[in-house]
NUMAR-334958 format. One record per residue: residue in three letters; x, y, z of N, C-alpha, C in turn. Coordinates in steps of 0.02 Angstrom, whole numbers, padded with zeros to 5 digits, always signed. Layout:
REM NUMAR-334958
ALAXYZXYZXYZ
...
//
This chain:
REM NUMAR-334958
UNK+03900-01764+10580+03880-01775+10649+03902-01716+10692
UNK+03843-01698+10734+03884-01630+10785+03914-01647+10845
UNK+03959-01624+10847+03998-01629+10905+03953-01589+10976
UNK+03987-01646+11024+03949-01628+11088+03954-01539+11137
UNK+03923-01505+11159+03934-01436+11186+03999-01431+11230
UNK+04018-01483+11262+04082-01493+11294+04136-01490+11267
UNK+04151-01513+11191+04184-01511+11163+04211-01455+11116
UNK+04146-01416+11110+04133-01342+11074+04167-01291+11132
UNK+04137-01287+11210+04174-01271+11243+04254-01258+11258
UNK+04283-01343+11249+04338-01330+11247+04389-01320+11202
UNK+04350-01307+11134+04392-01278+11081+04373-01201+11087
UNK+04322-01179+11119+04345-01111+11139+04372-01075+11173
UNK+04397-01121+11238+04429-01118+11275+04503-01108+11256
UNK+04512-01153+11202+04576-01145+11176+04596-01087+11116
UNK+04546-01083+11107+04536-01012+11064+04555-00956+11101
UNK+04531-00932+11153+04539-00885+11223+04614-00895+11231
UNK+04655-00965+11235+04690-00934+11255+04742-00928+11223
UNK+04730-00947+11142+04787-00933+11084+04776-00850+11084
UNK+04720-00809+11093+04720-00750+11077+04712-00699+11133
UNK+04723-00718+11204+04722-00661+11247+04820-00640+11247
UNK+04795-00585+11242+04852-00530+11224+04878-00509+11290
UNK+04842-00527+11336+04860-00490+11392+04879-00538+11467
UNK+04892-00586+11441+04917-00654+11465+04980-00635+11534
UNK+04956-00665+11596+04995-00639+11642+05063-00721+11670
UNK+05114-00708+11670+05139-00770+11668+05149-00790+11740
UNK+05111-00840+11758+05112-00858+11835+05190-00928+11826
UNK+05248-00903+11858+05290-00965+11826+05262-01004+11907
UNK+05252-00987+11981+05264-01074+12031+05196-01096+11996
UNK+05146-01065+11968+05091-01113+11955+05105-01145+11893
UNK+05127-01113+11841+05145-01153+11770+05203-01210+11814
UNK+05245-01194+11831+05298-01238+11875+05236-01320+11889
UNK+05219-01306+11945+05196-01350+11953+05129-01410+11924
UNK+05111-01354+11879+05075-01403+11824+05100-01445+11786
UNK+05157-01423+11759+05187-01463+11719+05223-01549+11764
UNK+05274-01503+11823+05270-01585+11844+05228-01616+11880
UNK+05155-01589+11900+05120-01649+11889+05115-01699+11852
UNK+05145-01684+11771+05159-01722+11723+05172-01775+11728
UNK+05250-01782+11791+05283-01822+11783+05235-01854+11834
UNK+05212-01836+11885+05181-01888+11952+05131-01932+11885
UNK+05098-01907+11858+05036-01949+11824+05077-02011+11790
UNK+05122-01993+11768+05154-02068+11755+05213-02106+11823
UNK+05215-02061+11881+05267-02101+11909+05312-02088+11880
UNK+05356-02030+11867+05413-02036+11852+05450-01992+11902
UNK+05500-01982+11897+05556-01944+11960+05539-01885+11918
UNK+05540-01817+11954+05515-01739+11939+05612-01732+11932
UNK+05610-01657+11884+05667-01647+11860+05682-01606+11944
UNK+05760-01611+11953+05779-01586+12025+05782-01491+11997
UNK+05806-01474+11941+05800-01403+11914+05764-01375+11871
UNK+05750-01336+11887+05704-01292+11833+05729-01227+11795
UNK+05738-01221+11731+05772-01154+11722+05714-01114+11660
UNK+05699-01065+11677+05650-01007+11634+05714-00976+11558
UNK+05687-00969+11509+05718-00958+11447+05667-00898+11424
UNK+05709-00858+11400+05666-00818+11376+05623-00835+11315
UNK+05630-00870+11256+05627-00870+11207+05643-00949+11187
UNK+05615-00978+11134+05635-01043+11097+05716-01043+11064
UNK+05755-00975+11073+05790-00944+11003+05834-00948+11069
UNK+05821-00920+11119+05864-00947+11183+05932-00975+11180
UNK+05999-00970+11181+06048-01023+11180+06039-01073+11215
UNK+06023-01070+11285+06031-01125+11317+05964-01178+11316
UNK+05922-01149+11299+05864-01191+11279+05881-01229+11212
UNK+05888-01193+11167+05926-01225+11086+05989-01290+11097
UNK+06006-01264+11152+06064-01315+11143+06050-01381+11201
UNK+06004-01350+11226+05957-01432+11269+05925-01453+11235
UNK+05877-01428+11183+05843-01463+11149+05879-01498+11106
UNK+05940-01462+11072+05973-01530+11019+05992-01568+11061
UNK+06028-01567+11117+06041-01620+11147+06016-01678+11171
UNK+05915-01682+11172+05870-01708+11195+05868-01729+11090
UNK+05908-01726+11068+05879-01751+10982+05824-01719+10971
UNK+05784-01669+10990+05687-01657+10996+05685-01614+10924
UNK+05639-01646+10860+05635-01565+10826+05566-01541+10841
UNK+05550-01544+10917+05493-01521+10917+05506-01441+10930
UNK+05582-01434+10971+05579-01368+11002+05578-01287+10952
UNK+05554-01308+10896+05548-01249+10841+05491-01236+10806
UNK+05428-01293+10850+05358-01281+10811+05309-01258+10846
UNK+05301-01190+10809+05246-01145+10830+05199-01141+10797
UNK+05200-01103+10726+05155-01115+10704+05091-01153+10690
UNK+05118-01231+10725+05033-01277+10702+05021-01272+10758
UNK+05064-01278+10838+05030-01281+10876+04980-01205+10882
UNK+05017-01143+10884+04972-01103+10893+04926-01083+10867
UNK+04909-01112+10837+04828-01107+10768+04801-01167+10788
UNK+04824-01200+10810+04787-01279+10805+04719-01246+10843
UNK+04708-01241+10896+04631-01229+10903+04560-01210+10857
UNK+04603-01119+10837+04558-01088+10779+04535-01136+10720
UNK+04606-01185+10714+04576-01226+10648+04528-01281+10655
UNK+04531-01294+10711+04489-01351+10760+04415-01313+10759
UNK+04428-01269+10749+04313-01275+10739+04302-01292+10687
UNK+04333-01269+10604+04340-01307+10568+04348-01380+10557
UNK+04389-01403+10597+04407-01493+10576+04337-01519+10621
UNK+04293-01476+10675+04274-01533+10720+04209-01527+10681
UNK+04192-01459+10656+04123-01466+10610+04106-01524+10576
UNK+04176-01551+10537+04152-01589+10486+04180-01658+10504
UNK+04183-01675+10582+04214-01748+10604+04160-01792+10604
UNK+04187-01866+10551+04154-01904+10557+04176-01960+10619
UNK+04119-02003+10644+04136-02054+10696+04217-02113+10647
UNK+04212-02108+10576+04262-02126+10556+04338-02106+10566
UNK+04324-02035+10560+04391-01987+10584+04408-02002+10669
UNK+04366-02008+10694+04376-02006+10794+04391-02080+10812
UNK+04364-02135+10777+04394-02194+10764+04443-02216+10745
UNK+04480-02184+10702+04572-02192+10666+04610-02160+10686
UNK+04573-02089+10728+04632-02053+10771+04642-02078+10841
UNK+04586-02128+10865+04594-02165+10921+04638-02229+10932
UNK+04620-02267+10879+04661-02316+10840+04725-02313+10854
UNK+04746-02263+10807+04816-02223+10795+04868-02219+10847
UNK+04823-02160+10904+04851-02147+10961+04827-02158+11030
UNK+04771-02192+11023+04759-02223+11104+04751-02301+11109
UNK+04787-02331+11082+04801-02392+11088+04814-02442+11143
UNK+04780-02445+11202+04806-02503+11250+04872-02463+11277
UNK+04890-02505+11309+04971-02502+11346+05031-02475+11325
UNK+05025-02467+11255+05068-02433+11200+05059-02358+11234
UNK+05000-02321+11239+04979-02262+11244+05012-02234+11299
UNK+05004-02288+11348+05029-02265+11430+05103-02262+11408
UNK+05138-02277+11386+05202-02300+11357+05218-02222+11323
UNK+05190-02204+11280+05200-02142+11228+05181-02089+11286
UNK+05130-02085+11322+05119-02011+11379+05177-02018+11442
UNK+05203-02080+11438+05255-02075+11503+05317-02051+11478
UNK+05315-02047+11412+05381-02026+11358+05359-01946+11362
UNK+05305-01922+11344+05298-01861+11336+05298-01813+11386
UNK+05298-01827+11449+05319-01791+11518+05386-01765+11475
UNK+05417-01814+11452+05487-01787+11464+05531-01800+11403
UNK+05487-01767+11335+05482-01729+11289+05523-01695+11281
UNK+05563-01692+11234+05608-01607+11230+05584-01565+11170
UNK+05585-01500+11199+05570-01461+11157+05501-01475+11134
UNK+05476-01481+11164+05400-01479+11166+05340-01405+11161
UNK+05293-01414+11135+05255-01357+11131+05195-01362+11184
UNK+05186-01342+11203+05111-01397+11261+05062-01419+11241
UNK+05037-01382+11186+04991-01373+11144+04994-01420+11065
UNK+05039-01440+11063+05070-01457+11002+05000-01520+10971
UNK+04981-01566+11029+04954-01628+11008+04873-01603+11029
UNK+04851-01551+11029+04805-01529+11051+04738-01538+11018
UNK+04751-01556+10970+04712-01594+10917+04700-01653+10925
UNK+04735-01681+10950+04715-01751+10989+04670-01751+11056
UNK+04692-01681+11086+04653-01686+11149+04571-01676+11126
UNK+04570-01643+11071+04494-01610+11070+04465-01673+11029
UNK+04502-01722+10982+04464-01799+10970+04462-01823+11021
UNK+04510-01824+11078+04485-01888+11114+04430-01867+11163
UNK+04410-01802+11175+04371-01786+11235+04309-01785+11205
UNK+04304-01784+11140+04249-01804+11098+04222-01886+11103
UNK+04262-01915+11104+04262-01988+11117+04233-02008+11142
UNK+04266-01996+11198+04232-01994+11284+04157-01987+11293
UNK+04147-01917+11270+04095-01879+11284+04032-01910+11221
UNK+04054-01934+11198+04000-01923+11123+03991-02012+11116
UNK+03979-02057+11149+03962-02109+11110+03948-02146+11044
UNK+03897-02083+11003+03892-02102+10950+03951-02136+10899
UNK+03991-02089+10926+04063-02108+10876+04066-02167+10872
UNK+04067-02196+10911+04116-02284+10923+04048-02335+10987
UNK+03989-02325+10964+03935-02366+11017+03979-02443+11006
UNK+03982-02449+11084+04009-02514+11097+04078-02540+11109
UNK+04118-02470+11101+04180-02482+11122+04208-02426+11151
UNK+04209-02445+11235+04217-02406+11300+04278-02373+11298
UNK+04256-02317+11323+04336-02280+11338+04401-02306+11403
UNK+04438-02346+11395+04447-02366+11453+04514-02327+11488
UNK+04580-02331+11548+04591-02316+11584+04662-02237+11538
UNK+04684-02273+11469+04720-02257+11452+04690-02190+11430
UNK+04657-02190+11403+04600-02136+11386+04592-02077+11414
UNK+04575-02101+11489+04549-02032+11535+04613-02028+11589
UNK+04659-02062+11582+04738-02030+11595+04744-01978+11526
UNK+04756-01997+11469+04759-01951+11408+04731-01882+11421
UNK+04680-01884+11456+04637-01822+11448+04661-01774+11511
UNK+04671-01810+11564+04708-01770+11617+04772-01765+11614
UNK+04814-01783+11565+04883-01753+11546+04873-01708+11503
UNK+04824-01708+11458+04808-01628+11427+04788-01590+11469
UNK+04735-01619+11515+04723-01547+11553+04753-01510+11602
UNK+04817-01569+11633+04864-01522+11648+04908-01491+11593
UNK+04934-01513+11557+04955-01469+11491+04912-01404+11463
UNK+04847-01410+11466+04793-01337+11458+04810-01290+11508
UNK+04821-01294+11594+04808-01243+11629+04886-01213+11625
UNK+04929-01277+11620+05001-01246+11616+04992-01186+11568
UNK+04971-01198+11511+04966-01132+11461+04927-01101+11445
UNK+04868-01088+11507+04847-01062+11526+04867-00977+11577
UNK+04933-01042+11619+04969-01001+11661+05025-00981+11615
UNK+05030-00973+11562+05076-00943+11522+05134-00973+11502
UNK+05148-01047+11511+05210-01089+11505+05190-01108+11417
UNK+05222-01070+11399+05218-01116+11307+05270-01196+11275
UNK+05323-01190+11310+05361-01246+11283+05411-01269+11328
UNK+05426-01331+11352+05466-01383+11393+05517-01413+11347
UNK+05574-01419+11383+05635-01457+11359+05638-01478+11427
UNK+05676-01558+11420+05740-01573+11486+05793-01624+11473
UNK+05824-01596+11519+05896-01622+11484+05945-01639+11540
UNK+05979-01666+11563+06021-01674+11620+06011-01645+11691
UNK+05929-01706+11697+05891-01683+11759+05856-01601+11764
UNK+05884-01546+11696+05845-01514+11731+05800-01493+11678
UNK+05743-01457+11683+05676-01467+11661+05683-01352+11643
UNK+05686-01355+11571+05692-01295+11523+05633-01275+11509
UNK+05615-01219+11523+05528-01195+11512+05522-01129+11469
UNK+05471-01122+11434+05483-01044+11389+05412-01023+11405
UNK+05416-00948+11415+05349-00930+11403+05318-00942+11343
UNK+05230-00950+11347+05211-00937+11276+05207-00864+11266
UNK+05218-00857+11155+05199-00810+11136+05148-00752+11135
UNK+05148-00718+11118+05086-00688+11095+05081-00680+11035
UNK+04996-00712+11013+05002-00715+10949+04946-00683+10898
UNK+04967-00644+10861+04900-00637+10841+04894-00653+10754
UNK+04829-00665+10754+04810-00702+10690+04754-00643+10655
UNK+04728-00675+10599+04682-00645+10548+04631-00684+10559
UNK+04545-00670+10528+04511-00721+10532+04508-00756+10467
UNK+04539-00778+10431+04530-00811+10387+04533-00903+10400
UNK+04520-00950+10369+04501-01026+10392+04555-01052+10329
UNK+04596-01066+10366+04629-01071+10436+04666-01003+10453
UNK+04668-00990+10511+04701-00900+10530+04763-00918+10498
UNK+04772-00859+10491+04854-00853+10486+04891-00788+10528
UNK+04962-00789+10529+04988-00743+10584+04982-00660+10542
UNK+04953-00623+10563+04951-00559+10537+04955-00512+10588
UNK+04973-00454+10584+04947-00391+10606+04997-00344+10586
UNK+04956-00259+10566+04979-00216+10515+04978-00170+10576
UNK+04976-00186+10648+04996-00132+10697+05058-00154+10734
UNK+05089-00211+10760+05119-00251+10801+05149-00311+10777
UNK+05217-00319+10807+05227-00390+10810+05163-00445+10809
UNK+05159-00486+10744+05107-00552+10739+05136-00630+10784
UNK+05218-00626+10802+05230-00666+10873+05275-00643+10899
UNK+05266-00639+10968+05321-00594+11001+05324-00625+11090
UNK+05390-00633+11094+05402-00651+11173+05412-00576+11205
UNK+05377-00566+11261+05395-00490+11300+05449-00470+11292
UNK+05519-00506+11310+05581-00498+11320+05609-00525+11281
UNK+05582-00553+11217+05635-00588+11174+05600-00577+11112
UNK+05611-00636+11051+05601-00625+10973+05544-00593+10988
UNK+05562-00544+10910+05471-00523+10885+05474-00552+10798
UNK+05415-00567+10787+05410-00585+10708+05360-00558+10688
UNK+05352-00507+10630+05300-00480+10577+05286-00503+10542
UNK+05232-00503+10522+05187-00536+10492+05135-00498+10443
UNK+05123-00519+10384+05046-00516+10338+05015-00549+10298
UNK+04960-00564+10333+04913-00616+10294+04962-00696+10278
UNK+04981-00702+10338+05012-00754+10359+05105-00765+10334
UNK+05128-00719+10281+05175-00693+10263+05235-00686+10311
UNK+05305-00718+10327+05339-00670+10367+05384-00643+10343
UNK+05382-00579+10356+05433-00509+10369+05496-00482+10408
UNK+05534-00454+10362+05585-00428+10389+05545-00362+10419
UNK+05575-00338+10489+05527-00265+10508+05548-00227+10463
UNK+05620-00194+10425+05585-00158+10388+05567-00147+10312
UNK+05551-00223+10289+05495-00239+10224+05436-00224+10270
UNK+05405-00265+10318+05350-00242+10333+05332-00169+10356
UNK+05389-00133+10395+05362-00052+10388+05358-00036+10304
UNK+05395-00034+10257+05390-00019+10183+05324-00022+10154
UNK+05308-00093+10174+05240-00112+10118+05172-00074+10157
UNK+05166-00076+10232+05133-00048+10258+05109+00043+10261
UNK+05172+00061+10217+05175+00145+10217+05116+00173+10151
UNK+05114+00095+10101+05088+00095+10049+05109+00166+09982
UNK+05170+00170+10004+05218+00225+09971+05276+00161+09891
UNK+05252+00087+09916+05302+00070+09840+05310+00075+09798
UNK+05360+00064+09749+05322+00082+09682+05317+00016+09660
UNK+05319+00009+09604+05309-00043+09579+05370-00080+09553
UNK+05405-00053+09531+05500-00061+09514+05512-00098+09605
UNK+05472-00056+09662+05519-00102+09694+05510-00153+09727
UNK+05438-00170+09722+05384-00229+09726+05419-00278+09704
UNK+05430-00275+09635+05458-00313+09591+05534-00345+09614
UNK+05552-00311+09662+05642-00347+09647+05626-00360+09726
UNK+05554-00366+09743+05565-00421+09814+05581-00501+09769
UNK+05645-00521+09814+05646-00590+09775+05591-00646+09807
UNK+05552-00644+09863+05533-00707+09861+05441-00701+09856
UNK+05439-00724+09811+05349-00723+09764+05296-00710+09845
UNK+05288-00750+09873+05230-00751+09933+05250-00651+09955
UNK+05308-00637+09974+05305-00553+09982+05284-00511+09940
UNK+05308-00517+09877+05291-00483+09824+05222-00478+09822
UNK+05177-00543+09840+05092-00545+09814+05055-00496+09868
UNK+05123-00483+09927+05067-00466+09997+05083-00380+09978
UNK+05156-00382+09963+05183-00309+09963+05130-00282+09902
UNK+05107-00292+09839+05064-00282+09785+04993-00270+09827
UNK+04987-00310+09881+04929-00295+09889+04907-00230+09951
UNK+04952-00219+09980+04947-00171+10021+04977-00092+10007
UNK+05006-00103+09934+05008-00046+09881+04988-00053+09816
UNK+04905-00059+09820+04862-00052+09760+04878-00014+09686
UNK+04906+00033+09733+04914+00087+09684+04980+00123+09638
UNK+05035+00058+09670+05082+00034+09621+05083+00025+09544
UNK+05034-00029+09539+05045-00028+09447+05000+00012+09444
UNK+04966+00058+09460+04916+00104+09413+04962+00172+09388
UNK+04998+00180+09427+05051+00238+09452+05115+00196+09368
UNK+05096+00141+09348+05159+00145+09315+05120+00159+09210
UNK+05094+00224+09219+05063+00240+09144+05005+00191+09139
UNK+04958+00187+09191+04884+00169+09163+04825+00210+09118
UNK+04808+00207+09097+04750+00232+09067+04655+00210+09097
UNK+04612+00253+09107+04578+00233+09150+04510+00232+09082
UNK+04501+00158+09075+04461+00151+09036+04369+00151+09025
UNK+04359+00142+09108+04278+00127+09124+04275+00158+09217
UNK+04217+00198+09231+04216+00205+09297+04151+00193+09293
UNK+04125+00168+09367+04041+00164+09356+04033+00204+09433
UNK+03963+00188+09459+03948+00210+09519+03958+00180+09591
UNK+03996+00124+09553+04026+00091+09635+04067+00066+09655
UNK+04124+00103+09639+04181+00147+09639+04226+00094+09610
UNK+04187+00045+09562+04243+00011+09506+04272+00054+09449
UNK+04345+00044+09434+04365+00068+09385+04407+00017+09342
UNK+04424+00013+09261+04430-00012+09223+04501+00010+09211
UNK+04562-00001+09208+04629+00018+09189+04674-00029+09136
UNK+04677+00008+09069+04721-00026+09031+04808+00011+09046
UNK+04854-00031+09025+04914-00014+09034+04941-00058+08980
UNK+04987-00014+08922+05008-00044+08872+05062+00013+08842
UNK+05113-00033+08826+05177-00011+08793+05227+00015+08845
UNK+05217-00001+08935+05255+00023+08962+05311-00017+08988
UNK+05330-00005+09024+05401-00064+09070+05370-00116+09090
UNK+05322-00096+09137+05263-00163+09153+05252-00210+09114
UNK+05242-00197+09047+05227-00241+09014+05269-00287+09001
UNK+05330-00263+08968+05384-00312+08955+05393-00339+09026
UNK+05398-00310+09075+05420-00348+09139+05354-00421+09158
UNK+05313-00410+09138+05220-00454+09129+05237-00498+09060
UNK+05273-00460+09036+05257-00506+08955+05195-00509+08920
UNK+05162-00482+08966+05101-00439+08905+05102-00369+08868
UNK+05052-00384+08795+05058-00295+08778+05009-00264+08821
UNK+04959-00294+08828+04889-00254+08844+04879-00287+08932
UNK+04886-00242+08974+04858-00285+09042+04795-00245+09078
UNK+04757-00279+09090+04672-00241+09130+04717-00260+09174
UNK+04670-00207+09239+04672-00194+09298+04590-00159+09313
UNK+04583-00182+09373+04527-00178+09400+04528-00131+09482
UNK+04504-00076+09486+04528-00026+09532+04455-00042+09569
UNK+04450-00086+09636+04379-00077+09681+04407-00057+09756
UNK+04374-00013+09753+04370+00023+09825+04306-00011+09876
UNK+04318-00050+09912+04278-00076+09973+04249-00034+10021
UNK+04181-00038+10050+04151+00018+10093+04195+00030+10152
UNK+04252-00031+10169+04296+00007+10218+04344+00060+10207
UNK+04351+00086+10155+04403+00105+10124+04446+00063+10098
UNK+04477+00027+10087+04524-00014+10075+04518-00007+09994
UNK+04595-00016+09963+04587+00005+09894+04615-00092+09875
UNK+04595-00114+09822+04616-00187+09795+04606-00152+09699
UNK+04664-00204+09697+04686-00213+09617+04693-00291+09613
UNK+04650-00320+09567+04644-00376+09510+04638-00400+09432
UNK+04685-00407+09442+04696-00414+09354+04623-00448+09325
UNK+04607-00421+09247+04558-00454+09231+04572-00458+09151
UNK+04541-00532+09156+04553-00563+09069+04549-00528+09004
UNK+04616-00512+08971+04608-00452+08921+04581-00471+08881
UNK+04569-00524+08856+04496-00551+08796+04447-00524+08832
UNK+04415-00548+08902+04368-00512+08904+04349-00427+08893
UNK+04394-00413+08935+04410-00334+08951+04404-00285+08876
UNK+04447-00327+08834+04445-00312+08769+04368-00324+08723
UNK+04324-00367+08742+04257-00375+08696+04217-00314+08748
UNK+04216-00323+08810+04182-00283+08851+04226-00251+08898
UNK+04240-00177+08894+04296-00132+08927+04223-00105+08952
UNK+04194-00122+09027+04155-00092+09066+04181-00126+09120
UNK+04185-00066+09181+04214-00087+09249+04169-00139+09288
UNK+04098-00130+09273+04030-00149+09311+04018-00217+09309
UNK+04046-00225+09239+04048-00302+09219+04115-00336+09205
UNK+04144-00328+09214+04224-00333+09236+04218-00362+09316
UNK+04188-00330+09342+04198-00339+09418+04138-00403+09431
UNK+04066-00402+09402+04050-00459+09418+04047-00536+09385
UNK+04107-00499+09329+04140-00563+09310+04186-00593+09348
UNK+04231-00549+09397+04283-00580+09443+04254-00591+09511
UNK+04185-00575+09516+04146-00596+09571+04106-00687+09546
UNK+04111-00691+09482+04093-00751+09466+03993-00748+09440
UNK+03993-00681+09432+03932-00673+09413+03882-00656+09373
UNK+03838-00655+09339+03813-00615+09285+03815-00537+09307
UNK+03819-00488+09256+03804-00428+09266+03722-00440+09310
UNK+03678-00468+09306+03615-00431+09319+03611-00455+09395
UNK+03655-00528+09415+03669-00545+09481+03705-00475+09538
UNK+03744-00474+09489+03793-00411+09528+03746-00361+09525
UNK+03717-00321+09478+03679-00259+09489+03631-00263+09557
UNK+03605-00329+09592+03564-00345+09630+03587-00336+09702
UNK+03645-00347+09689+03708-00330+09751+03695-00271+09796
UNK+03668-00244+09846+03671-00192+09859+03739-00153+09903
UNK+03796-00207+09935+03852-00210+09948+03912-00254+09919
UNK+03980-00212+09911+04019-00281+09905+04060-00275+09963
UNK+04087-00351+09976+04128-00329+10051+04191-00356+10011
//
């Protein structure tokens, strides 16, 4: 079922503003969005307000344990939650928007849970934002649920997100409060990859970073010490030192952004064709015993961006047929005569 244009809207909206980089932080207007919060339920507004640089913050860290909250350390889902949301909303059935309504917009219970969440600790703004983009679907889309009205709890729900949207909009990423007074952090800046679901990357910059506070590196959703990530990025490793990264997810990213690691450790270049696949056996060296194979293929493809990639390929095969051409549209999943038809690979 497709989701309504309003709803497409405002998952791009939220897209915009997981990825503008250039985000100006208005704090009296974030200020006062947020406790609107509290008026929508009637509650007393915190008498102080204090700005934190950072989640990592002492005095924010130590309001949030004090509020019990383990919300005040989650970034990651909230700040992807949008990007992944064109994904989830493509494939929403009126079943899915029905059990997440169920779930969390329940009658009087609901008003009960949003008068709690004004005053949240350690909160992300964004965090339940996935809820906002089911329920405004709800609303908007009848089909889902013909015959059962959205009623008062509902479209309070939706205007406590949307003051929660402009707040982080205006650059407020996360709320704590704690002994009357009300703890605010800027949001990050974040940048992602396009892959489904993004992940935090970038091979120029901090992938999350507060202006004045933490930065975290990132690849292909990977995180980095800055300087493993300057290392792997120089594409100068060898392969000896690939290897004594201890934790596997680095090792696969550091391998991949120095291609030319295991070729460099006594390959032999067995097959080249005309598009710019090459065929590499490697046998009897350190590699091997370190692999526990005698014989290991390697597959050398150069992409029209430049970019160099190495993939191992099945030494039975490699071994009946040592041709790069068909090597490669075997790991493309294809017949040779499919692949020859190819006039690009990306």
């Amino acid at each position: 079922m497709e989701y309504s244009q309003e709803t497409h809207e405002l998952i791009e909206r939220m897209c915009r503003n997981i990825e503008d980089k250039n985000l100006i932080l208005d704090k009296p207007k974030a200020e006062e969005l947020i406790l609107q919060t509290y008026d929508l339920f009637n509650l007393d507004r915190p008498k102080n307000i204090m700005w934190c640089i950072d989640i990592f913050d002492d005095v924010y860290v130590k309001s949030a344990m004090s509020t019990m909250s383990a919300r005040s350390t989650m970034s990651a889902r909230s700040t992807m939650s949008a990007r992944s949301a064109r994904s989830t909303m493509s494939t929403m059935s009126a079943m899915s928007a029905m059990s997440a309504r169920s779930a969390w917009l329940a009658g009087s219970a609901m008003s009960a849970r949003l008068a709690g969440s004004a005053r949240l600790a350690g909160s992300a703004l964004d965090y339940d934002f996935d809820y906002f983009i089911v329920e405004h679907e709800y609303i908007r889309n009848r089909a889902f649920n013909p015959g059962d009205e959205p009623n008062e709890n509902d479209y309070k729900y939706l205007e406590y997100c949307e003051l929660l949207m402009q707040a982080k909009e205006a650059g407020l990423g996360y709320r704590t409060e704690y002994g009357n007074t009300l703890y605010l952090v800027p949001t990050p800046i974040v940048r992602l990859n396009e892959d489904t679901p993004p992940q935090f990357h970038s091979d120029q910059l901090p992938a999350i970073e507060w202006r004045d506070g933490k930065k975290f590196y990132a690849l292909d959703g990977v995180i980095l010490k800055k300087d493993l990530w300057d290392k792997i990025l120089s594409g100068t490793m060898t392969f000896s030192e690939i290897m004594a990264i201890e934790i596997s997810d680095q090792r696969t990213v550091a391998l991949k952004y120095n291609p030319e690691a295991i070729l460099k450790e006594g390959s032999e270049l067995i097959h080249k064709d005309n598009r710019s696949n090459e065929l590499y056996l490697i046998k009897g060296k350190t590699i091997n015993e370190e692999l526990e194979h005698d014989e290991i293929y390697f597959l050398k493809m150069t992409c029209p961006t430049g970019r160099v990639f190495i993939e191992g390929v099945p030494p039975e095969e490699a071994k009946k047929n040592p041709n790069a051409t068909d090597m490669q549209a075997l790991l493309c999943g294809l017949t040779p005569s499919e692949y020859q038809l190819m006039t690009l690979e990306s």
